[in-house]
C-alpha positions as a Markdown table, in Angstrom:
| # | Residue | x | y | z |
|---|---|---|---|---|
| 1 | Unk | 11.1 | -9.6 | -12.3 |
| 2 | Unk | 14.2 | -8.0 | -10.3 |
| 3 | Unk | 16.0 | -4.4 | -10.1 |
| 4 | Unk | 18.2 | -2.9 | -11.9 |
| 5 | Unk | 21.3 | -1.0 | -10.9 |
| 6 | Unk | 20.8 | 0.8 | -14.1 |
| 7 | Unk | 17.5 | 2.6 | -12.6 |
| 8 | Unk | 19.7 | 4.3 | -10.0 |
| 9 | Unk | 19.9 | 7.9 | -12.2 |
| 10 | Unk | 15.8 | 7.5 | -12.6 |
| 11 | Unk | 16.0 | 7.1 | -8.8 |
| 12 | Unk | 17.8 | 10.0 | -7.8 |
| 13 | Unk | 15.7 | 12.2 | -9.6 |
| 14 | Unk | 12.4 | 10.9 | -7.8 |
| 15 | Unk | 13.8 | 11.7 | -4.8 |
| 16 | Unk | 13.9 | 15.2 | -5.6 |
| 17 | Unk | 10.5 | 15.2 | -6.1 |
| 18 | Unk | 8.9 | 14.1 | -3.2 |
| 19 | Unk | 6.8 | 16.4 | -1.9 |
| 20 | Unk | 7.1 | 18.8 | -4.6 |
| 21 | Unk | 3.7 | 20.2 | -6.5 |
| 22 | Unk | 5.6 | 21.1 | -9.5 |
| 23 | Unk | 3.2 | 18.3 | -11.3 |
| 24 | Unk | -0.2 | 18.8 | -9.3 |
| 25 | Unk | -3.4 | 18.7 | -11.1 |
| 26 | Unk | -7.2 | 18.4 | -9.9 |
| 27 | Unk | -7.1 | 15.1 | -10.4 |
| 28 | Unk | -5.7 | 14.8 | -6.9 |
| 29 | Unk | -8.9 | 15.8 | -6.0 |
| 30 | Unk | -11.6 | 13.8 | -8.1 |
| 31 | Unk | -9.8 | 10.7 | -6.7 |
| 32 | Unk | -10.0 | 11.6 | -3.1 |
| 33 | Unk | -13.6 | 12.3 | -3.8 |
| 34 | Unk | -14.2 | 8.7 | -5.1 |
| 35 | Unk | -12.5 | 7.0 | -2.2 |
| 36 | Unk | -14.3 | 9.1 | -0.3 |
| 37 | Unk | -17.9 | 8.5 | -1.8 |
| 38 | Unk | -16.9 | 4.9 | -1.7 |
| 39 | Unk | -16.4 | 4.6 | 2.5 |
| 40 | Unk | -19.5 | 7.3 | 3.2 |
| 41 | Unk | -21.4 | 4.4 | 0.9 |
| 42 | Unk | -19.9 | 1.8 | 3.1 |
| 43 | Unk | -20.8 | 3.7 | 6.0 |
| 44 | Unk | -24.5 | 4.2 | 5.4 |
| 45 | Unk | -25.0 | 0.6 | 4.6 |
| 46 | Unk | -22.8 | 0.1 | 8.1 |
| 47 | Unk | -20.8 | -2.6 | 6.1 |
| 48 | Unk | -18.1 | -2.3 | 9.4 |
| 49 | Unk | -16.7 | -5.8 | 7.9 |
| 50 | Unk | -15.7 | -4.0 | 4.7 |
| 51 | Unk | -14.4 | -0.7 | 6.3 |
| 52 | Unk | -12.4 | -2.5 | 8.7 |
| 53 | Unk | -10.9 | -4.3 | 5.8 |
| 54 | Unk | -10.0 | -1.3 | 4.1 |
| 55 | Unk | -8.4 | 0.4 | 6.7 |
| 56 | Unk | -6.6 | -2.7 | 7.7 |
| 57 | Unk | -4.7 | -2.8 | 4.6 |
| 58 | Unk | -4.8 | 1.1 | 4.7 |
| 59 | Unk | -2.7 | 1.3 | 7.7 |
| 60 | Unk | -0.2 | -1.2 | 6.8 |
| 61 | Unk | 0.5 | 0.2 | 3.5 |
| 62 | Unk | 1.8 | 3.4 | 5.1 |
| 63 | Unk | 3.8 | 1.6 | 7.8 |
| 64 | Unk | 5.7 | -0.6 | 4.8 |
| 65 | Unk | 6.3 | 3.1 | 2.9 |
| 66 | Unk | 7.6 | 4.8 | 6.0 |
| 67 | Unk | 10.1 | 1.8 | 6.3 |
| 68 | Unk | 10.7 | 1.6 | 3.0 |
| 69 | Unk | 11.6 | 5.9 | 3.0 |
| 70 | Unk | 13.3 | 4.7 | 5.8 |
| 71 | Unk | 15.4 | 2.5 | 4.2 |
| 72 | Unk | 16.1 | 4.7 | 1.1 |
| 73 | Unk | 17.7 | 6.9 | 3.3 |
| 74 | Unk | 19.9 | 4.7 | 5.4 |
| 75 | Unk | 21.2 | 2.8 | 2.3 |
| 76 | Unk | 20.8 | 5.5 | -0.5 |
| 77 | Unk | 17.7 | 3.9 | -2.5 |
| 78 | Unk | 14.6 | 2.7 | -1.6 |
| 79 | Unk | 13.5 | -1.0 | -2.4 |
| 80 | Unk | 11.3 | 0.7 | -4.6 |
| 81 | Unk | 10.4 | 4.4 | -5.6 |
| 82 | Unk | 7.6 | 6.0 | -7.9 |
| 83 | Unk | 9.1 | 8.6 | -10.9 |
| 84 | Unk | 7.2 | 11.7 | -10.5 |
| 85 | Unk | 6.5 | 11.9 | -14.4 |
| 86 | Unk | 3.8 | 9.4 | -13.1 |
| 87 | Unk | 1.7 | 11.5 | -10.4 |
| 88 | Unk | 0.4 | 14.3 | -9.7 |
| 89 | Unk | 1.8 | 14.0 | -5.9 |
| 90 | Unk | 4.9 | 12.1 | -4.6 |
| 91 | Unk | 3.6 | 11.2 | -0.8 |
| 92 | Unk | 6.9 | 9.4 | 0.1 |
| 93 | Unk | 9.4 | 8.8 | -2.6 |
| 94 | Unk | 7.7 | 4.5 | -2.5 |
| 95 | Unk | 4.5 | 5.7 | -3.1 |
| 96 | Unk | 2.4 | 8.4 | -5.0 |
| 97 | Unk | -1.0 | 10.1 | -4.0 |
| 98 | Unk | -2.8 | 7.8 | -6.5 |
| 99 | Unk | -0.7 | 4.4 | -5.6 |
| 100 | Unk | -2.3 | 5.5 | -1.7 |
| 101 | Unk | -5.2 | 5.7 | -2.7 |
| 102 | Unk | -6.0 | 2.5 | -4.6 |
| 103 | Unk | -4.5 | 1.3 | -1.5 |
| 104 | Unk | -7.6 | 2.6 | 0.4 |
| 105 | Unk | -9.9 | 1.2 | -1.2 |
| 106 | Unk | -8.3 | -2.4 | -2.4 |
| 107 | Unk | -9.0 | -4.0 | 1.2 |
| 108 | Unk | -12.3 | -2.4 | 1.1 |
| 109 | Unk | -13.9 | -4.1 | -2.1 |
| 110 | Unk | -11.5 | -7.2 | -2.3 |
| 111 | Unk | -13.0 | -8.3 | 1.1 |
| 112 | Unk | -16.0 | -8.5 | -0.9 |
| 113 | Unk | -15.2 | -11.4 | -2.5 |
| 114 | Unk | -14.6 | -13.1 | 0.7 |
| 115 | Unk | -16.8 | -16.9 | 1.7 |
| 116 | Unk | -19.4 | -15.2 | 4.5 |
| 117 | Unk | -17.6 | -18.2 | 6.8 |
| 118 | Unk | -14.1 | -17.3 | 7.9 |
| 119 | Unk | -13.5 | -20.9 | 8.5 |
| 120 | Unk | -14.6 | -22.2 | 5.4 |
| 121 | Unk | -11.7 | -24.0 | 3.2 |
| 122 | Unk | -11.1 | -24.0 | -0.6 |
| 123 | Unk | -8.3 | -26.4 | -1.6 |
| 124 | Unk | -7.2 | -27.7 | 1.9 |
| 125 | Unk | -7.0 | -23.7 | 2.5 |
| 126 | Unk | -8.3 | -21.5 | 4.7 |
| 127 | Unk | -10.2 | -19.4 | 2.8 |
| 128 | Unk | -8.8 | -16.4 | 4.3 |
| 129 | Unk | -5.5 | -17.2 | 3.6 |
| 130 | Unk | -5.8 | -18.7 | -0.2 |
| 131 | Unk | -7.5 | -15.0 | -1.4 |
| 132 | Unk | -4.7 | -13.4 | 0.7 |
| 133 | Unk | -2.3 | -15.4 | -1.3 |
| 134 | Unk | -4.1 | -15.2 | -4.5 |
| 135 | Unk | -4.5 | -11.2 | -4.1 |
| 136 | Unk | -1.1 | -11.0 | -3.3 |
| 137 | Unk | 0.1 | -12.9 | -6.4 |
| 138 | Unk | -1.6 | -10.8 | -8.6 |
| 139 | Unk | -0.7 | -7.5 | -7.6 |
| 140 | Unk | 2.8 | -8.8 | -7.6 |
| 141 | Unk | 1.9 | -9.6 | -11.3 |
| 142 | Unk | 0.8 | -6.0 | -11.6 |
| 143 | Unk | 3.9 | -4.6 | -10.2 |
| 144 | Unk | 6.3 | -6.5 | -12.5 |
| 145 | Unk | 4.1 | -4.5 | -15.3 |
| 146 | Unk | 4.7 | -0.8 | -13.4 |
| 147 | Unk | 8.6 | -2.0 | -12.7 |
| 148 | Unk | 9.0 | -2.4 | -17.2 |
| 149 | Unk | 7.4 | 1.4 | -17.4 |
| 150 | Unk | 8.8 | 4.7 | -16.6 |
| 151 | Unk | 6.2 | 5.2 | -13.6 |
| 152 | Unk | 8.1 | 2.3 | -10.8 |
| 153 | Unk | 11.9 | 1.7 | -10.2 |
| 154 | Unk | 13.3 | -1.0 | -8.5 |
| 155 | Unk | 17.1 | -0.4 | -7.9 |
| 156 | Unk | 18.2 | -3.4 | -6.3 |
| 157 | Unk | 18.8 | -6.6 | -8.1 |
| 158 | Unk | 17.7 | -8.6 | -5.5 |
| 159 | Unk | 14.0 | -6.8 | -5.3 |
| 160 | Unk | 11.4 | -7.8 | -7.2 |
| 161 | Unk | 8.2 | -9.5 | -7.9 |
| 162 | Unk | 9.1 | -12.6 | -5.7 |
| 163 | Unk | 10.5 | -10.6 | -2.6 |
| 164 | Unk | 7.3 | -8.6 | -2.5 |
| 165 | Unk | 5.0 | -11.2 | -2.8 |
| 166 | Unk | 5.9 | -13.2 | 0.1 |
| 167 | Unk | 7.0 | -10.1 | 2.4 |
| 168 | Unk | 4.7 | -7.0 | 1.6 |
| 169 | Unk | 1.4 | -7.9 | -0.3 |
| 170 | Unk | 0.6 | -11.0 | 1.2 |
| 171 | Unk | 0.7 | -9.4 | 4.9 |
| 172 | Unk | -1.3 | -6.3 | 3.1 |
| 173 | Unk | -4.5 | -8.9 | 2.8 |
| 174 | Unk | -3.8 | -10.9 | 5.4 |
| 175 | Unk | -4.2 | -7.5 | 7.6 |
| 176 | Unk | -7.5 | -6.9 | 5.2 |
| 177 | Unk | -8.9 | -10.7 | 5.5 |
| 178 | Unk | -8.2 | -11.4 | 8.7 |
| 179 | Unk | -8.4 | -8.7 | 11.2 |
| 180 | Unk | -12.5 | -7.8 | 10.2 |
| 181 | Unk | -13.0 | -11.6 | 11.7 |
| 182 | Unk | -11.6 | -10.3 | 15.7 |
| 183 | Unk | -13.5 | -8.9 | 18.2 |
| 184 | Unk | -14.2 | -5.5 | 17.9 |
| 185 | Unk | -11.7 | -4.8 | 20.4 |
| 186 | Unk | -8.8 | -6.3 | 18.9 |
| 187 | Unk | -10.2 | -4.1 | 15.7 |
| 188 | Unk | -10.0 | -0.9 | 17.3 |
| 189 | Unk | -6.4 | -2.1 | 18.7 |
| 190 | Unk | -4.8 | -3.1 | 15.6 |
| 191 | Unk | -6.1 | -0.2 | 13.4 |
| 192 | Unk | -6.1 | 2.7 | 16.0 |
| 193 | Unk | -2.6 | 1.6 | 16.9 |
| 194 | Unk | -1.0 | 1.4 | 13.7 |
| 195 | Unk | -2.6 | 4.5 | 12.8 |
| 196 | Unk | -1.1 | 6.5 | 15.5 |
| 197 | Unk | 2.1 | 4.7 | 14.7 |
| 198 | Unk | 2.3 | 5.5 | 11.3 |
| 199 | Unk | 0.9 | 9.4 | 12.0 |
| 200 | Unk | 3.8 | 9.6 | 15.1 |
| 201 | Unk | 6.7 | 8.5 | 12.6 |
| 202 | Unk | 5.4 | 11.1 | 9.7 |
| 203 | Unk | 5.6 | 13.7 | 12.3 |
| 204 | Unk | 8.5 | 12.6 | 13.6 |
| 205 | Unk | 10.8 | 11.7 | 10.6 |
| 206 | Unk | 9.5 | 14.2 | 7.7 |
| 207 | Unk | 10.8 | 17.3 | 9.5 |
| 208 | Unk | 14.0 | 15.4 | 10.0 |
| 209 | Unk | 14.3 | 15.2 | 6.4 |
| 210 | Unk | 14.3 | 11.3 | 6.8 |
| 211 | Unk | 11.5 | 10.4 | 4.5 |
């Protein structure tokens, strides 16, 4: 459920590993591939709805791993780092090539699942906001799993499942769930502008040796 200062030696050594293709395989490959194949599919069926959803969640994903390579270097560990005996590809030392790109395709098909009315309420609950919550839970769920193996560390003993529930997957599907419902404007806005966010930090703080 929680962190473990006992992780911190696991932790150390991930760090020295980020970026490094001393475990690259062609599987890095195959997977882009599929999330690929999965948005040119999208695309062709011009299911914007879903794309939108996808890179939504896509672009907030990478602004939570900046911050949290961000914080990992101002306070010595992240709130939580992948072991690179788990990936082919250590992207930031939060989040691995593989971890990214389930990540780019989880807003895409869990929008999916979504009532075709934005408005419509299940349980007293916006619909919108009760598969937000529902999604985040069981990722949360997930990540308690990938915390008791080898492949994620949590350092801190005040991280854990509960802490990222409430403050980084639900706003993951809240971004996927909600921002497909706005004008296309306020699409273009939100996912444009994060994306050059996140892409001005990475050029920014990677030379700097800060993530």
């Amino acid at each position: 459920m929680f962190g473990s200062w006992t992780n911190q030696s696991a932790a150390d050594a991930a760090k020295q590993a980020v970026r490094s293709v001393a475990n690259f395989d062609w599987t890095f490959i195959f997977i882009f591939a599929v999330v690929l194949a999965l948005y040119v599919n999208e695309i062709k069926n011009k299911n914007y709805k879903s794309i939108v959803a996808g890179l939504s969640l896509y672009v907030v994903h990478w602004f939570y791993e900046i911050m949290n390579g961000v914080i990992g270097y101002a306070a010595g560990y992240a709130l939580w780092t992948v072991s690179p005996e788990s990936t082919s590809f250590i992207l930031l030392i939060g989040v691995s090539w593989e971890l990214s790109m389930m990540f780019a395709v989880a807003g895409l098909l869990l929008s999916k699942l979504l009532p075709d009315d934005p408005k419509k309420k299940i349980l007293g609950i916006n619909n919108r906001w009760l598969f937000a919550i529902v999604n985040a839970a069981f990722f949360s769920v997930v990540e308690i799993f990938l915390a008791s193996t080898p492949a994620f560390i949590w350092v801190y003993p005040w991280w854990g499942a509960i802490p990222v529930f409430v403050t980084t997957y639900i706003p993951f599907f809240l971004a996927a769930f909600l921002v497909p419902d706005t004008k296309p404007k306020t699409q273009k806005i939100f996912v444009g502008g994060l994306a050059a966010l996140d892409a001005l930090l990475l050029i920014i703080l990677i030379p700097l040796g800060i993530i």
